[in-house]
N, C-alpha and C positions, 0 to 999 in steps of 0.2 A: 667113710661115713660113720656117724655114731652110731651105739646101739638103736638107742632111742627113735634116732633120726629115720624119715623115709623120704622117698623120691619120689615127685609124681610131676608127669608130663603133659605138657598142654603144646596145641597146634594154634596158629593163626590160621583160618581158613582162606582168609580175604586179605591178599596184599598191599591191595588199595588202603586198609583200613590199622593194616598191623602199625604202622606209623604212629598212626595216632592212637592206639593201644599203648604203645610200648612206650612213649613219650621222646621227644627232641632227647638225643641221646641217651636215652634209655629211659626218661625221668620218673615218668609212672613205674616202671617196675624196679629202680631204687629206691622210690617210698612205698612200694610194696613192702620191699625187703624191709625197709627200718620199722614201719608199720608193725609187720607179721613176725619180724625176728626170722625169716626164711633167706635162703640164700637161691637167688635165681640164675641160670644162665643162659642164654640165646646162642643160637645157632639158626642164622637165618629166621626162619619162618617157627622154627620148635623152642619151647622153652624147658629147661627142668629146674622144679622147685623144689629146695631140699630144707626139714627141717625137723619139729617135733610134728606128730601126725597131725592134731585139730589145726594147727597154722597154715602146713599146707595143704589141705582139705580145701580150707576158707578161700585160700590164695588160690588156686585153683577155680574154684566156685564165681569169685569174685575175676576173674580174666572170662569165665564165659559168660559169666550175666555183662561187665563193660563192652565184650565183643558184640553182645545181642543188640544191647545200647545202640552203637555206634553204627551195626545195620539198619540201624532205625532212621540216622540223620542227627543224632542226639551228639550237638559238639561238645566233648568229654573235657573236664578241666580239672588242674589238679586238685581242687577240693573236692573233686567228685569221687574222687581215691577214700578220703577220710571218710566222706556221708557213706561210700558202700559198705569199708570196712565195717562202722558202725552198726548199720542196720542189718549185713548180712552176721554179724556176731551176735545181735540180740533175737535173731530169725533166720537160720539157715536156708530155709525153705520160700525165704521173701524173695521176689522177683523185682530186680532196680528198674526196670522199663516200667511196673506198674506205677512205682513212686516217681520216677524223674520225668515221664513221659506222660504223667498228668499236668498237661498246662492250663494255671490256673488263668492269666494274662501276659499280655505280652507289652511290656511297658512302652512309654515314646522313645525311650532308649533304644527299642527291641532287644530288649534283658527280658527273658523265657523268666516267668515268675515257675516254680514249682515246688513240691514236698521235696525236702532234702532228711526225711527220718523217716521211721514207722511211724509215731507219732502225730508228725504234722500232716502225712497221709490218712490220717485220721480223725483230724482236725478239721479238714475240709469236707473231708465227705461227710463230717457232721454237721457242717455248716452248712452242704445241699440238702441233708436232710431234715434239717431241725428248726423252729420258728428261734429258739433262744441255745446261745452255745457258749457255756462258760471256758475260755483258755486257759490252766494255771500253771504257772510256772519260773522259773528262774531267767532274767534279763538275756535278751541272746538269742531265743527258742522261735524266735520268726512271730507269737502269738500276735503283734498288733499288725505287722507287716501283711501278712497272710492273711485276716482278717479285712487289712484295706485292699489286696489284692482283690478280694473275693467280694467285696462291696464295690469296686470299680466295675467286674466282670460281670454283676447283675443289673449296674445301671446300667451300661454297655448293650448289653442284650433286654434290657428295656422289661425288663423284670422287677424291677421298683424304681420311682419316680425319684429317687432324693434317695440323698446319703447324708447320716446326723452323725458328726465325731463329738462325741465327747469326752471330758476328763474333771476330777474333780480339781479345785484350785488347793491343793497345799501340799507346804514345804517341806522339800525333803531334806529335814535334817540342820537348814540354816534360815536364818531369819531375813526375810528379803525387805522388812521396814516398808517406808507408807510408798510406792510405788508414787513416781509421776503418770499426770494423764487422768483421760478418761474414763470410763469404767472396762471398755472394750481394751483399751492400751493396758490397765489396769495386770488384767488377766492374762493378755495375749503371751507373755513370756510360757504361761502355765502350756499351753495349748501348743507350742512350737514343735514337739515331737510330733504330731497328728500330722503338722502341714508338711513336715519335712518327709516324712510317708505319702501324705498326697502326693507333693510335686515330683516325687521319686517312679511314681507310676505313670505321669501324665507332665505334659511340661508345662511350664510354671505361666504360661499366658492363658491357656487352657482352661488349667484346674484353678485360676483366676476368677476368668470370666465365666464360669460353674460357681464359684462360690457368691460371686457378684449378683449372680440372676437366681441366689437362693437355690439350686440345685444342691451344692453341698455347702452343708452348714457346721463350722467347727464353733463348739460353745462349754462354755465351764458346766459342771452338773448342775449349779445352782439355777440357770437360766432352763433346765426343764420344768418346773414345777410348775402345774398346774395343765399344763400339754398333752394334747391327745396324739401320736406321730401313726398317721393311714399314710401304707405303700411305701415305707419307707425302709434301709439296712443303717441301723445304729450299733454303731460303736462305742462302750466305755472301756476305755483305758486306764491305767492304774485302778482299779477298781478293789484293789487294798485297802486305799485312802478313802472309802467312804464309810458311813456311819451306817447301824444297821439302817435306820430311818431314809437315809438317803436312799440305799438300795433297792428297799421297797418302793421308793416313790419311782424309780428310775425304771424297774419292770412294770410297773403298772401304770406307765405311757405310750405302752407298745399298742397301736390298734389294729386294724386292719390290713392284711396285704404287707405286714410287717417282720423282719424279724431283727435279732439280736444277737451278738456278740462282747461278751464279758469278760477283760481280759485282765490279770492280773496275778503279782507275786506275794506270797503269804509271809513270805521272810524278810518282806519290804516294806513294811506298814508304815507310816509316819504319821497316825493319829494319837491325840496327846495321850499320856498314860490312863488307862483306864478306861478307855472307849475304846469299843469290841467296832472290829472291821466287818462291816459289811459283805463282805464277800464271803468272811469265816462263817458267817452265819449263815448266809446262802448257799453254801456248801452243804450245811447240816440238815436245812429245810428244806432244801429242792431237789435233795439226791435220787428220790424213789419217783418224783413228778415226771409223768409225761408229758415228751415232746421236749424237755429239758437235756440237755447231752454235758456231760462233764469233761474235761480234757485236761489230762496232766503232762508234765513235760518236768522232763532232768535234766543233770548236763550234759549227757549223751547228746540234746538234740540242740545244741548250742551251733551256730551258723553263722556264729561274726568270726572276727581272729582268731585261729587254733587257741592262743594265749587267753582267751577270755573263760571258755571249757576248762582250764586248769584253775584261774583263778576261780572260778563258780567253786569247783574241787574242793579247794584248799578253804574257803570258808564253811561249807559244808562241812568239813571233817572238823574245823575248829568249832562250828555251833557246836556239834554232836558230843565233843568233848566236855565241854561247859556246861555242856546240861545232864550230863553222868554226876550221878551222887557220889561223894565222897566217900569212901571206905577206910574204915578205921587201919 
């Protein structure tokens, strides 16, 4: 063993359950090891983890928080590897059962919606507690998903009558020309990320026949104005994309028995040169308002393919670059 290096040993308590701890042939505790840089070895029921000390600390920490897990009922998967490491290294002291064991719903699928960061456990309980909840953050971060999760879970429990998705209509980046169709066909390309969230919670004859009978309403920003929305969970998406103008109009149609969730990325804007993003500015205005809650997100809290967290990464590090002044 290196100087450096230490050893430290962990027990399975529970036979039944070491299986699925330790993964089909070991597999959770090989992406431990590659994870953490620690070297593990099993013996039956013991394991010892050898390596620099904070790695196997964590590695250690993170076998008895998935053991707790797993007493619980909580069927462990191997992303659930990556979400511990993550949140147990930016929180030593975070407990995974409080995050993974908050179910937010449980879709037609029976997919366990829950926080998979510190973060998005933070997100929602802002969402319990706050009439208006801005999300911001980098593509990836669960912000709109978790949002419809948690506006399905209160019509659900009959907690608000209607659910309003919205998004503003414009392009990201390419010129889509004069659309065939009606005004609704018009838009509807804009809007297809909201439904494909919808029907992803609820199955698609369902959340049909909800949207058919006005229960949930998915509409471009343009089609709020002039709208009072009583009893209702609204969502804006991309909310980037909107003008300051817009965004005022779009908070101050919240009425009664109402609330809101604001979701969007600041490094994604697609408004023409020169016009200030609505959100940026809602950021600066609403920061100190009561009953307002702000939520930020990295790429730490990234939740689609490992591979997209790297790619956030590497454009990040290249904005950062590009906007350092040049030195003689």
């Amino acid at each position: 063993m290196d100087k450096s290096s230490t050893r430290g040993r962990f027990s399975a308590e529970d036979p039944s359950l070491a299986g699925q701890l330790f993964g089909q042939q070991n597999r959770h505790l090989k992406q431990i090891e590659r994870s953490l840089k620690v070297r593990i070895g099993s013996k039956g029921l013991e394991l010892t983890v050898e390596g620099d000390p904070p790695e196997v600390e964590l590695a250690l920490k993170l076998l008895s928080e998935l053991q707790l897990l797993l007493r619980e009922g909580y069927p462990l998967y191997t992303t659930d590897i990556d979400y511990g490491i993550r949140i147990l290294s930016a929180d030593s002291n975070a407990r995974l059962r409080d995050i993974f064991l908050d179910t937010i719903f449980i879709s037609a699928r029976k997919k366990i919606i829950s926080p998979k960061s510190l973060a998005q456990k933070r997100y929602i309980d802002a969402i319990r507690a706050n009439d208006v909840v801005f999300g911001i953050g980098p593509a990836g971060t669960g912000k709109t998903y978790l949002a419809m999760a948690m506006a399905v879970s209160f019509l659900t429990k009959k907690e608000v009558s209607r659910i309003v998705l919205v998004r503003p209509a414009v392009e990201a980046g390419e010129k889509l020309g004069f659309l065939p169709g009606d005004l609704a066909e018009k838009v509807n390309p804009y809007l297809r990320p909201l439904y494909d969230a919808l029907f992803d919670m609820m199955d698609f004859e369902k959340g049909q026949a909800l949207i058919e009978k006005g229960v949930v309403e998915v509409a471009p920003l343009a089609f709020m104005r002039g709208r009072t929305l009583n009893d209702a969970f609204v969502i804006l998406d991309e909310a980037q994309n909107t003008t300051a103008e817009q965004m005022k109009m779009f908070l101050t149609r919240l009425g009664f028995g109402s609330r809101a969730v604001i979701t969007g990325d600041v490094t994604q804007i697609d408004l023409p040169t020169g016009r200030l993003s609505g959100l940026v500015q809602a950021v600066d205005i609403l920061r100190d308002v009561e009953g307002i809650s702000f939520n930020h997100f990295s790429d730490r809290d990234v939740v689609r393919h490992p591979i997209v967290q790297t790619i956030v990464q590497a454009y990040e590090r290249r904005l950062k670059t590009a906007s350092r002044p040049e030195t003689e």
